[in-house]
N, C-alpha and C positions, 0 to 999 in steps of 0.2 A: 811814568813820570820821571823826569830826570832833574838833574840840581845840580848847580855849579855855584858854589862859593867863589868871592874873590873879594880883594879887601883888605888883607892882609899884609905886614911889614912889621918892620923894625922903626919903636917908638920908644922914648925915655920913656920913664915913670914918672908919673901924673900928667900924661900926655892922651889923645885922644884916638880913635882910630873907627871906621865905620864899615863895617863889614855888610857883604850882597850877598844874597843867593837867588839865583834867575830859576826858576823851574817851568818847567813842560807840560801841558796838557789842558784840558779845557775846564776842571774841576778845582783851580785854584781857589775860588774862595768859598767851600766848602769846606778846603781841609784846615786842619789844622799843622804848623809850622813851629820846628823848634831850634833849638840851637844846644850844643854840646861841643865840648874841648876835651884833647888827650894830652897832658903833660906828659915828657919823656920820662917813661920809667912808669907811668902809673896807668890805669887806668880809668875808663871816658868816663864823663863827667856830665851831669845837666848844668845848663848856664841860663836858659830861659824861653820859654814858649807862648805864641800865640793863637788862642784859638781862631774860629771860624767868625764868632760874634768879636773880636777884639779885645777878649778878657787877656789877660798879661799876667804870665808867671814868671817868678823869679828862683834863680838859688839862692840861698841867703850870703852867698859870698861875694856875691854881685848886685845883692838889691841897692837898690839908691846911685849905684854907678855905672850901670847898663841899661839901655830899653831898647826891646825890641817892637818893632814893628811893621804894618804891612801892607803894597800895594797894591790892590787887588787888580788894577787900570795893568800894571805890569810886570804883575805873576813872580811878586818880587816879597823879598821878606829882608826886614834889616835888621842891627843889630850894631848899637851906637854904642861904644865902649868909652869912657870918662873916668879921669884918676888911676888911669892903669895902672898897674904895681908887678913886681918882678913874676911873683907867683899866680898872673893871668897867662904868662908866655907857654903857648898849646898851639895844637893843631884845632883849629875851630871848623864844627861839618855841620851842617844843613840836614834838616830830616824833615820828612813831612807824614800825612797820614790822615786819611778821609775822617774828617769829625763827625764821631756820632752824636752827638749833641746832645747826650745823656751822662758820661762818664766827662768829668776835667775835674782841675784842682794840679796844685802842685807836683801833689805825690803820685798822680795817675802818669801827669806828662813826663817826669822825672823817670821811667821806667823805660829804657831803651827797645824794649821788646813790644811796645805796642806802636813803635813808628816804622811805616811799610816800606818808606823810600829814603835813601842816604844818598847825600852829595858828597863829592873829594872836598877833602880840607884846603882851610888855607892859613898860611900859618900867621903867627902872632908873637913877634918876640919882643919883649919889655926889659929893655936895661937899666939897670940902678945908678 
């Protein structure tokens, strides 16, 4: 499976931006899709996942101003950012990972080590 983000720019704060990731293979809507940022200096971060059935995770730093979602017609996962603010500005990457349809919840998807496939970032910068 492969994944390419794209999406990505330079946006004021409180401005909006909608980020893609296109992925590869015939077991799209199976898997489960996430999303995650690396602010310079720190490290990556969960920002919000969705599963196979369409349940929706959040980080709480982005609930209420990000959704994610997914089309399964074009192997595609999105990821609507609203009210951005300086401290969203990241490298934002695509993950995916065959859902077992037993384990989810926030704190499962939140754990970088259970998703099988990574895409290149794209980035996200928010000016004050």
């Amino acid at each position: 499976v492969q994944l390419q983000a794209s999406g990505g720019g330079l946006v004021q704060a409180g401005g909006s931006l909608r980020l893609s990731c296109a992925a590869s293979g015939r077991r799209f809507s199976s898997f489960a899709l996430g999303w995650f940022r690396q602010a310079p200096g720190k490290g990556r971060e969960f920002v919000a996942a969705i599963n196979w059935d369409r349940h929706e995770y959040y980080a709480d730093s982005v609930q209420d101003r990000f959704t994610i979602s997914r089309d399964n017609a074009k192997n595609t996962v999105y990821l609507q950012m609203s009210a951005l603010r300086p401290e969203d500005t990241a490298i934002y990457s695509c993950a995916a990972r065959q859902d077992n349809k037993i384990e989810s919840g926030t704190y499962y998807y939140s754990a970088e080590f259970i998703w099988e496939y990574w895409g290149r970032g794209t980035q996200v910068t928010v000016s004050s």
